[in-house]
C-alpha positions in Angstrom: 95.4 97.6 105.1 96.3 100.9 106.9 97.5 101.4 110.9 97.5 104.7 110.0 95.6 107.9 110.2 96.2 109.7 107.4 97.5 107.4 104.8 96.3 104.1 103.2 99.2 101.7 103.0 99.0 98.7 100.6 101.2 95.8 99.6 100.7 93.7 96.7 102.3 89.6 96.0 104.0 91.5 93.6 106.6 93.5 95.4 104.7 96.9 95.0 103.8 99.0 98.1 101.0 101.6 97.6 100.6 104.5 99.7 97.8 107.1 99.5 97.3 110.3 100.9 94.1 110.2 102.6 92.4 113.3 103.6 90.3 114.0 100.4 88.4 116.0 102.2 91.2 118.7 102.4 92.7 117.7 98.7 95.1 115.5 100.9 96.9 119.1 102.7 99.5 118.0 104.4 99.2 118.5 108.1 101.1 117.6 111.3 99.2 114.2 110.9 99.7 113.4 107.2 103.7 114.1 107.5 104.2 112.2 110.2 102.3 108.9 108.5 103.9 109.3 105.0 107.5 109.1 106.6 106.6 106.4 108.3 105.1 104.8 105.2 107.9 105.3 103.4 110.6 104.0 105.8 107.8 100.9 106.4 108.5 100.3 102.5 112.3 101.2 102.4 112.4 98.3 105.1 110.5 95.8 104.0 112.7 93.7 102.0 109.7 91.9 99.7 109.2 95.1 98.7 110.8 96.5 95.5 108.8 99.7 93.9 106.6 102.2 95.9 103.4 104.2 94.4 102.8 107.7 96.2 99.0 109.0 95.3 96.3 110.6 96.5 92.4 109.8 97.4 89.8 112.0 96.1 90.2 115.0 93.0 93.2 116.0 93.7 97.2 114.1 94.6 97.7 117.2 97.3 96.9 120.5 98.1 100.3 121.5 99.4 100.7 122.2 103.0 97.2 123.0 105.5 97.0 126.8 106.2 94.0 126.2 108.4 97.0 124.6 110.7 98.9 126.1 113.3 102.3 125.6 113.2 103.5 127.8 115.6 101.1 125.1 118.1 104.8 123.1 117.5 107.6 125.1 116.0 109.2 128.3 116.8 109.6 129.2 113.1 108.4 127.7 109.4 112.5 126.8 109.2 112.0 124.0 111.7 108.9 122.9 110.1 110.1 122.2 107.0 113.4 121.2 108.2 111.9 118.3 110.8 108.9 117.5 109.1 109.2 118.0 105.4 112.8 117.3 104.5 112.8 113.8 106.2 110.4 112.8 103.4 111.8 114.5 100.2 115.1 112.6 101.4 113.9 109.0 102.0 112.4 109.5 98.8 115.6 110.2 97.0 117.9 107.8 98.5 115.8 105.2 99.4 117.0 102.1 97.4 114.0 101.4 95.7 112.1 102.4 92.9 109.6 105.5 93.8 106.7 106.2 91.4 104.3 109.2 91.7 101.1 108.4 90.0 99.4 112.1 90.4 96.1 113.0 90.0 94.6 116.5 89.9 96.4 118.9 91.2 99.9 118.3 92.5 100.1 121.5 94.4 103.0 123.3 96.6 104.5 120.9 98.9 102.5 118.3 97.4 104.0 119.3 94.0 107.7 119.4 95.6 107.1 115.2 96.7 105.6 114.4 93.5 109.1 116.0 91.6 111.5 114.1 94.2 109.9 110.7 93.1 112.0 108.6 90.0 109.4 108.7 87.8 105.6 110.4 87.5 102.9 109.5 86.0 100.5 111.7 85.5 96.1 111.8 85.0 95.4 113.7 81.6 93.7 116.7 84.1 96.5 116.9 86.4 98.9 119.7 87.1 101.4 120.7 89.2 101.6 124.0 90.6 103.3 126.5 92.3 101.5 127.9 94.4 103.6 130.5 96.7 104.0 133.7 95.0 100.6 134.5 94.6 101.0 134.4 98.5 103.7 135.7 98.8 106.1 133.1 99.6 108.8 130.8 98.0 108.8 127.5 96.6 109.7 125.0 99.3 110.3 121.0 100.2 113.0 121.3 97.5 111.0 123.0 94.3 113.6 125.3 93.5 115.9 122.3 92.9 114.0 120.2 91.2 112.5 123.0 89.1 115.8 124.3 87.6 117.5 120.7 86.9 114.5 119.8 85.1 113.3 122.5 83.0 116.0 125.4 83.7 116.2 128.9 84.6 113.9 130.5 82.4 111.0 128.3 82.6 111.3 127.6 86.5 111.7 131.1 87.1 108.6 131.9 85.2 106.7 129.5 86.3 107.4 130.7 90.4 106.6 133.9 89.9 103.6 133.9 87.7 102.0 131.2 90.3 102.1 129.0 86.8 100.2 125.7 86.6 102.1 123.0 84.2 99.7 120.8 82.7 100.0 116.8 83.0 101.0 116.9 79.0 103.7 120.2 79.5 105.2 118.3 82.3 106.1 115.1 80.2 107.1 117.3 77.5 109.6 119.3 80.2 110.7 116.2 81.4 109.2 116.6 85.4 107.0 113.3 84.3 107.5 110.0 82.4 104.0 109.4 81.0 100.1 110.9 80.6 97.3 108.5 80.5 93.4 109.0 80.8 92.2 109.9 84.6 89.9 106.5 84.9 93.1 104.8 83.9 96.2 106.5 86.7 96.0 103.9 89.0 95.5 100.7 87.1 98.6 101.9 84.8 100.9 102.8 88.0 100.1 99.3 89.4 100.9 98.0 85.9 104.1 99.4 85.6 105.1 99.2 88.9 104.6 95.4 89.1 106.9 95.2 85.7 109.6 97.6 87.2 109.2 94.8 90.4 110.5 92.0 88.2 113.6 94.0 86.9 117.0 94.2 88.8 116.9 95.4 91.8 120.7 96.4 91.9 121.1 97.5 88.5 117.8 99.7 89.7 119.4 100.6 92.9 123.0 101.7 91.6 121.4 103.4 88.6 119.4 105.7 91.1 122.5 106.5 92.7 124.8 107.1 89.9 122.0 109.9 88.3 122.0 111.4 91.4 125.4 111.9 92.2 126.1 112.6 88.7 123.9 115.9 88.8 127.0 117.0 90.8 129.8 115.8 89.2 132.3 116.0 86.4 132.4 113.5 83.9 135.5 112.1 85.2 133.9 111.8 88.2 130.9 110.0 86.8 133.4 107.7 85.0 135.2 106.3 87.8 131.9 105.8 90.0 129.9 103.8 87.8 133.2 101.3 87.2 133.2 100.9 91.2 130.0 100.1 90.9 130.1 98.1 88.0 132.5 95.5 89.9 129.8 94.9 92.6 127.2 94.5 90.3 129.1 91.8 87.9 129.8 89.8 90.6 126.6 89.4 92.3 124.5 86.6 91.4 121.7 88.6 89.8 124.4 89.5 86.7 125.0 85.5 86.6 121.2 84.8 86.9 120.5 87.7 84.1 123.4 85.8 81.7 122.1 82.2 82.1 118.5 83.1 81.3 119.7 85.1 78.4 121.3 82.2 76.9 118.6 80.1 77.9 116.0 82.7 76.4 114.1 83.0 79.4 112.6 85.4 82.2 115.2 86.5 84.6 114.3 86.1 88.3 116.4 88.4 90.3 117.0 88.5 94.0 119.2 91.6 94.9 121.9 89.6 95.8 
C-alpha cells in the first residue's frame, strides 16, 4: 500500500517496512516530491512500533539517480545550502539515528545523492551490476548529503579522494570489499534476499540492536575511554530489561528467543 506520490511504502507480519523509490522513469532522481515522501516514509517506520527493520530500494534499473537537474530549485530556495540543508539532511539523519535497523538493498546505480542515502543506511546489500557513484566532479561540484563523511570513514583518504575526483564508479563487489556494503547477490535475487534478511534481523533484539547502533556511531568520535564507559551505561539498561531475561531462559531452555524491546 502507498498514500504517497513518489514512494511505495510496504509493511510485512513480519516487522519489516519496505520503502521504494518510485519514479523509474527518472532512475528514481530525487525531486522536491520524492524528498518530501521518503522523510515521511521513514519517520512513518521510525514510529510505527510493530515495525523493527526498514528496506530502502528503488523501482526500475537503477536504486537512484542522484538529485533531478531538470528541477528548479531556485522555484523554492534562495540557495543549493538551503536545499540540502531542509530537504536532504532531514533524511540522512533519521536514517542514522533512527532506532531501528535500516537496510539499503541497491540496485543499479546508486548515484550522487542517491549514493550518499544508500552509504547512511546500517547495512547494504548490493545487485551483482550495481555501483555507486560519484557523480559531481565531472560537473563540477562536490560530493554532498554527507558523501565526504561516509567516504573517508569507510575507505580512507586515498581511495575517497580518488574516487571524487575521477567521477569513479565502485562496483557492487569493490564496495563489499571496501567495506561501504555487507553482501553481493545475483540482480534477480536483491529483493527476495533483503526481505530474507531483514525478516531474520526482525526476530533479533531490538535493544541490543538499538544500543549497538548507537555505540558505533558515537564511537567514530570517541576515545577508547570514552567508548568504555558508554557501552557499561548502556549495558546496565540492557541487563535489566526483560528481553536479557527472555534471551537467558530460552538459552537454557534451548529455544527461540521472542523479544519485545522492553
Amino acid at each position: 500500500m502507498s498514500d504517497y506520490q513518489s514512494i511505495l511504502y510496504n509493511t510485512t507480519t513480519h516487522g519489516v517496512a519496505e520503502i521504494t523509490l518510485n519514479r523509474p522513469e527518472a532512475v528514481n532522481a530525487f525531486h522536491t516530491s520524492l524528498r518530501a515522501d521518503l522523510l515521511a516514509a521513514l519517520q512513518m517506520a521510525e514510529k510505527d512500533s510493530d515495525i523493527r527493520v526498514v528496506i530502502i530500494t528503488g523501482a526500475g534499473r537503477g536504486f537512484s539517480s542522484g538529485t533531478d537537474l531538470n528541477e528548479n530549485y531556485l522555484a523554492k530556495y534562495s540557495t543549493i545550502t538551503d536545499l540540502l540543508i531542509e530537504e536532504y539532511k532531514p533524511i540522512i539523519m533519521t536514517i542514522s539515528h533512527m532506532p531501528k535497523i535500516v537496510i539499503a538493498a541497491v540496485n543499479g546505480p546508486a548515484a550522487g545523492v542517491g549514493g550518499a542515502i544508500a552509504m547512511a543506511c546500517d547495512l547494504m546489500i548490493m545487485g551483482e551490476k550495481s555501483f555507486i557513484y560519484q557523480a559531481f566532479a565531472p560537473i563540477s561540484l562536490i560530493p554532498d548529503g554527507g558523501s565526504t563523511w561516509q567516504l573517508v570513514q569507510a575507505i580512507g583518504y586515498k581511495r575517497a579522494f580518488e574516487l571524487i575526483i575521477t567521477g569513479g564508479r565502485l562496483a557492487a563487489d569493490k564496495c563489499v570489499e571496501y567495506g561501504l556494503a555487507n553482501k553481493v547477490v545475483k540482480d534477480a535475487d536483491l529483493l527476495g534476499e533483503a526481505r530474507a534478511w531483514a525478516e531474520h534481523l526482525a526476530k533479533g533484539a531490538p535493544l541490543s540492536q538499538t544500543y549497538s547502533k548507537q555505540l558505533l556511531k558515537a564511537a567514530q568520535t570517541s576515545s577508547l575511554e570514552e567508548a568504555f564507559n558508554h557501552e557499561a551505561k548502556v549495558q546496565e539498561i540492557c541487563i535489566a530489561s526483560n528481553d536479557f531475561k527472555e534471551g537467558v531462559s530460552a538459552f537454557f531452555d534451548k529455544r527461540s528467543p521472542e523479544f519485545t524491546g522492553q
